[in-house]
C-alpha positions as CSV (number, residue, x, y, z in Angstrom):
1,X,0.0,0.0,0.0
2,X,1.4,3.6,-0.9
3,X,2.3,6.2,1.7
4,X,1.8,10.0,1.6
5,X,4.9,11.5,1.4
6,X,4.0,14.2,3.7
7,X,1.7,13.3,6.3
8,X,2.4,9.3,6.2
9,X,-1.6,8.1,5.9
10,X,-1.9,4.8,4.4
11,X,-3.7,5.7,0.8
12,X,-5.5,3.0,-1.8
13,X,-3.3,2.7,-4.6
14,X,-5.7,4.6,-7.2
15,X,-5.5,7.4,-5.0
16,X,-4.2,10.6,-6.7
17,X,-4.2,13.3,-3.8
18,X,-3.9,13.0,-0.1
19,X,-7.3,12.9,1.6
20,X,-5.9,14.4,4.8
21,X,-3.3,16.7,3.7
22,X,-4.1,16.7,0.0
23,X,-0.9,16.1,-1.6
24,X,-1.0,15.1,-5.1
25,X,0.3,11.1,-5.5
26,X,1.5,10.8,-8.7
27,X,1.5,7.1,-10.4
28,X,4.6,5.5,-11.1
29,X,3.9,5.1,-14.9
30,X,3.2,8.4,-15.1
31,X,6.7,9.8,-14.0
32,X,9.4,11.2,-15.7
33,X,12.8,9.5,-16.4
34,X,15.1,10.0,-13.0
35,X,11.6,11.5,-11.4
36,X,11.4,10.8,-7.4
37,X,8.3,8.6,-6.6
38,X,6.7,11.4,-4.3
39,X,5.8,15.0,-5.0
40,X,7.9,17.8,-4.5
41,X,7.8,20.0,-1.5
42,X,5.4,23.8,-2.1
43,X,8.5,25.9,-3.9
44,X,10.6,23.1,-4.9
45,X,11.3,22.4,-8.8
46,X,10.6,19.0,-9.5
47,X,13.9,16.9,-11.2
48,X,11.4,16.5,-14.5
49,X,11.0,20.6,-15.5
50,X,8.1,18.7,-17.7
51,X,6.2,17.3,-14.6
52,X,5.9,20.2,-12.6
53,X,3.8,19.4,-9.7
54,X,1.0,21.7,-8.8
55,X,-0.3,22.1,-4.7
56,X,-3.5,22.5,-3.7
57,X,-3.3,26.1,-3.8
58,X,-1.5,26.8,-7.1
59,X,-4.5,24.7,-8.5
60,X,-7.2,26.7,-6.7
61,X,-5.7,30.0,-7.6
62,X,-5.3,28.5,-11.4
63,X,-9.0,28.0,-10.9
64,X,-9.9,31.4,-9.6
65,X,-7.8,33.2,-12.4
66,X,-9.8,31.1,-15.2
67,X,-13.0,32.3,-13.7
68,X,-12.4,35.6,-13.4
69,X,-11.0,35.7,-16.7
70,X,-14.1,34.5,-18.3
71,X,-17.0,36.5,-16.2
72,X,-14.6,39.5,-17.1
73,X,-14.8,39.3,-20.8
74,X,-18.2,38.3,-20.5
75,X,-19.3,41.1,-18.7
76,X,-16.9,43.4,-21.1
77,X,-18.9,41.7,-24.5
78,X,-22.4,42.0,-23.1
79,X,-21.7,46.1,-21.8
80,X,-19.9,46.3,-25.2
81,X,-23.3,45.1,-27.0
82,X,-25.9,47.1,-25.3
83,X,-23.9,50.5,-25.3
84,X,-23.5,50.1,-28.9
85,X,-27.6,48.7,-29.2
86,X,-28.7,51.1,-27.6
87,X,-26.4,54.1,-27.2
88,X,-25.8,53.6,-23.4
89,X,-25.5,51.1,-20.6
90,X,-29.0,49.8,-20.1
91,X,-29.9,46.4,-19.9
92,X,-26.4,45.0,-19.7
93,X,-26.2,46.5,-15.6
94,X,-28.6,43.2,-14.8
95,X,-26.1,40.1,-16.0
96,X,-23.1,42.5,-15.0
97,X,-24.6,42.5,-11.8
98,X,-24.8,38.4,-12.0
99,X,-21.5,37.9,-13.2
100,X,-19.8,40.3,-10.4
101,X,-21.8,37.8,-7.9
102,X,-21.2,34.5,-9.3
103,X,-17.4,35.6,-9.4
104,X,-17.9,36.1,-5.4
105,X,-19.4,32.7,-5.2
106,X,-16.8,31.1,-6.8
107,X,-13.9,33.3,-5.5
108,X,-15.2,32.8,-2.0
109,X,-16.0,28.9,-2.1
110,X,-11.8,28.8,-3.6
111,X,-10.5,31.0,-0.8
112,X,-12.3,29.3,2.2
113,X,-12.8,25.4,1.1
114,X,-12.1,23.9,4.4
115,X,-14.3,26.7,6.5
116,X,-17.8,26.3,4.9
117,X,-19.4,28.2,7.4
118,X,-17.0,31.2,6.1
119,X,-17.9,30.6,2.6
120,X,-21.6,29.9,3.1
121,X,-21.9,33.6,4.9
122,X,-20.4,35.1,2.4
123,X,-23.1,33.2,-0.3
124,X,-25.7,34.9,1.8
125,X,-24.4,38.0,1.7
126,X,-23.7,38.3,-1.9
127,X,-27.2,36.8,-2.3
128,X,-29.1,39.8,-0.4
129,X,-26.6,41.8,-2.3
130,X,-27.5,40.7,-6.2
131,X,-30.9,40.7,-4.9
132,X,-31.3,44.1,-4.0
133,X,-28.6,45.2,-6.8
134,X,-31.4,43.8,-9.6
135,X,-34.6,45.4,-7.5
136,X,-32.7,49.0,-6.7
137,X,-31.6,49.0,-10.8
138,X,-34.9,48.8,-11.8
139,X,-36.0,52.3,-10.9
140,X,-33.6,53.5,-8.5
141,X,-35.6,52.3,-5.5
142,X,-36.6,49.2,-3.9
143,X,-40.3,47.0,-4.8
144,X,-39.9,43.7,-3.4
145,X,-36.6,43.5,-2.1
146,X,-36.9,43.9,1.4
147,X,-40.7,42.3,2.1
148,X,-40.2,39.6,0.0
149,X,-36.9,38.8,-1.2
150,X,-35.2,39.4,2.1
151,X,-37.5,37.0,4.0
152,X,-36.8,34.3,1.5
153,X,-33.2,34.1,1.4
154,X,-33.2,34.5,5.3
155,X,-35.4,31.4,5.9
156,X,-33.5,29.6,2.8
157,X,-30.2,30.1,4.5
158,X,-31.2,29.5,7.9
159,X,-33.1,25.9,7.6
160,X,-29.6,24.9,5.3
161,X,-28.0,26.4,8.5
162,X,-30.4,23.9,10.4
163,X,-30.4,21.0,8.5
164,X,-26.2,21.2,7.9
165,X,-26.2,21.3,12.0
166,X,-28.6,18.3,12.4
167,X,-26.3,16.0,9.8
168,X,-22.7,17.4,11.5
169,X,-24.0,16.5,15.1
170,X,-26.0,13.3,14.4
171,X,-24.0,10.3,15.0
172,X,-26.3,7.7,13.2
173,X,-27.4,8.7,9.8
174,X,-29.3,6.7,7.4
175,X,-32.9,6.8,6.1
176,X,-33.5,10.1,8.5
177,X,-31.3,12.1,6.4
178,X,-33.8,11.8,3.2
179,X,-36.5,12.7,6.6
180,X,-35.0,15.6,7.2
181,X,-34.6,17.0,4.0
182,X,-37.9,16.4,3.1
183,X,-39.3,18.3,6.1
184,X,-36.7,21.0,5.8
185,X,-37.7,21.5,2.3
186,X,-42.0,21.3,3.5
187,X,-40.9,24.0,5.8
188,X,-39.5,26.2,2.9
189,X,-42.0,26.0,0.5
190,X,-44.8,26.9,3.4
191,X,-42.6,29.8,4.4
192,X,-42.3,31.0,0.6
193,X,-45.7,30.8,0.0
194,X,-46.7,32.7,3.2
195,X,-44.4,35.3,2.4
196,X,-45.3,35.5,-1.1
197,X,-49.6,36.0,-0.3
198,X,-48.6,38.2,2.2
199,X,-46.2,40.5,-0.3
200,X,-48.9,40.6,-3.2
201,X,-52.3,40.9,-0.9
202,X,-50.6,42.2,2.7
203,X,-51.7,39.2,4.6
204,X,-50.0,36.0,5.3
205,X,-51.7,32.8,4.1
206,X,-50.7,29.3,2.5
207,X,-52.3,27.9,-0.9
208,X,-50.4,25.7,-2.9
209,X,-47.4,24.8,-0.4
210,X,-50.2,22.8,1.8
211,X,-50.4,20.6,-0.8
212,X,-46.6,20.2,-1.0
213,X,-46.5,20.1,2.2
214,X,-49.2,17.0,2.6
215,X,-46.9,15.0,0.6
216,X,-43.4,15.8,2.0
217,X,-44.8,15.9,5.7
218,X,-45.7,11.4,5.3
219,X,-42.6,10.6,3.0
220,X,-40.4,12.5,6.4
221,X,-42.0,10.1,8.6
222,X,-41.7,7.6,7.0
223,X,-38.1,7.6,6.6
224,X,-38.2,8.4,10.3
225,X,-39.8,4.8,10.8
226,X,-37.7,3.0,8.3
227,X,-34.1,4.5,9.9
228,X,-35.6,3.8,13.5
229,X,-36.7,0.1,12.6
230,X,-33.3,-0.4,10.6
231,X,-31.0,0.6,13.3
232,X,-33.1,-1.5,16.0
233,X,-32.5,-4.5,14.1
234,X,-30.3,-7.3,16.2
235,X,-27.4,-7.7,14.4
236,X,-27.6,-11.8,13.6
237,X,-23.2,-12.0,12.8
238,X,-22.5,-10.3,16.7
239,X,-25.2,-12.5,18.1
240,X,-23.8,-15.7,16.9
241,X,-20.3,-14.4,16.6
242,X,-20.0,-15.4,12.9
């Protein structure tokens, strides 16, 4: 069995990178003539100049550069388009506005990948921000932004909040997963529609998430029942020690 060379965890042999420290583990076929068997150190040249080897980092980074390259010229073609369409920037503020947000997504899922709670923040924020970027541009003032677009990504983020809790904490996991997701996702759609009727008539109310809801409320219990009969079952092979 091969060893990482950094951090000395025992790895299967058609592992490429490290699962612990994420070292890349190169194959022996694939390496160059008089090429050491392990990668080389952050900063160190490898013997082959053709087989570099590239960290973690250098790889995210590569990854960060190649989308930022693209949403740039995107956003550069489609400003280019509508200023000479229609004389001025008009239209094109809306997917600028996208683009500058799915560049924080991306930039902030690369730059905090082992610290999701960082990551998934900033997705909230930049959320709330494109949101009320695409409202405000409309007429220079807000409409539905902050009594009905607000509400929604609040309760959105906060029962992924819950549910990501639930599965970190729980120590048995099985059929109660697909429960909880279930009911997490009855919950959303009851709090979306009640937020909806009460931004287009001013009063709270649910119509077609009870309906949703009547079918995602059973199938969560029921997966409650099946993990709870499942992981009361006597194991037979530790009763009769076979």
């Amino acid at each position: 069995m091969p060893y990482c060379p950094r951090c000395g965890v025992e790895l299967d042999p058609s592992t490429r990178a490290c699962p612990l420290c994420q070292a890349p583990i190169p194959r022996f076929d694939d390496l160059g003539p008089g090429e050491p068997a392990w990668p080389s150190p952050a900063g160190t040249p490898s013997s082959d100049p053709s087989k570099p080897y590239a960290t973690s980092r250098q790889r995210r980074n590569r990854a960060f550069q190649g989308v930022a390259a693209v949403l740039t010229t995107a956003a550069v073609i489609v400003t280019a388009v509508d200023v000479f369409s229609s004389s001025g920037v008009t239209w094109s503020r809306y997917p600028a506005a996208a683009f500058a947000a799915a560049f924080g997504f991306t930039g902030s899922a690369l730059l905090w990948h082992r610290r999701p709670w960082i990551w998934a923040t900033a997705w909230l924020v930049l959320t709330l921000a494109l949101l009320a970027a695409l409202d405000g541009l409309h007429n220079g003032r807000f409409a539905w932004f902050p009594s009905l677009g607000l509400p929604v990504v609040v309760a959105t983020f906060g029962l992924a909040a819950a549910g990501a809790v639930w599965i970190n904490r729980s120590r048995r996991r099985g059929y109660n997963l697909f429960g909880v997701i279930f009911a997490l996702i009855g919950v959303e759609l009851l709090a979306v529609d009640a937020l909806v009727q009460n931004w287009m008539t001013g009063h709270p109310g649910w119509s077609w998430s009870v309906v949703a809801a009547l079918v995602l409320g059973p199938l969560a219990i029921l997966f409650g029942i099946l993990h709870r009969a499942v992981t009361r079952t006597p194991d037979l092979r530790r009763t009769f020690h076979f």
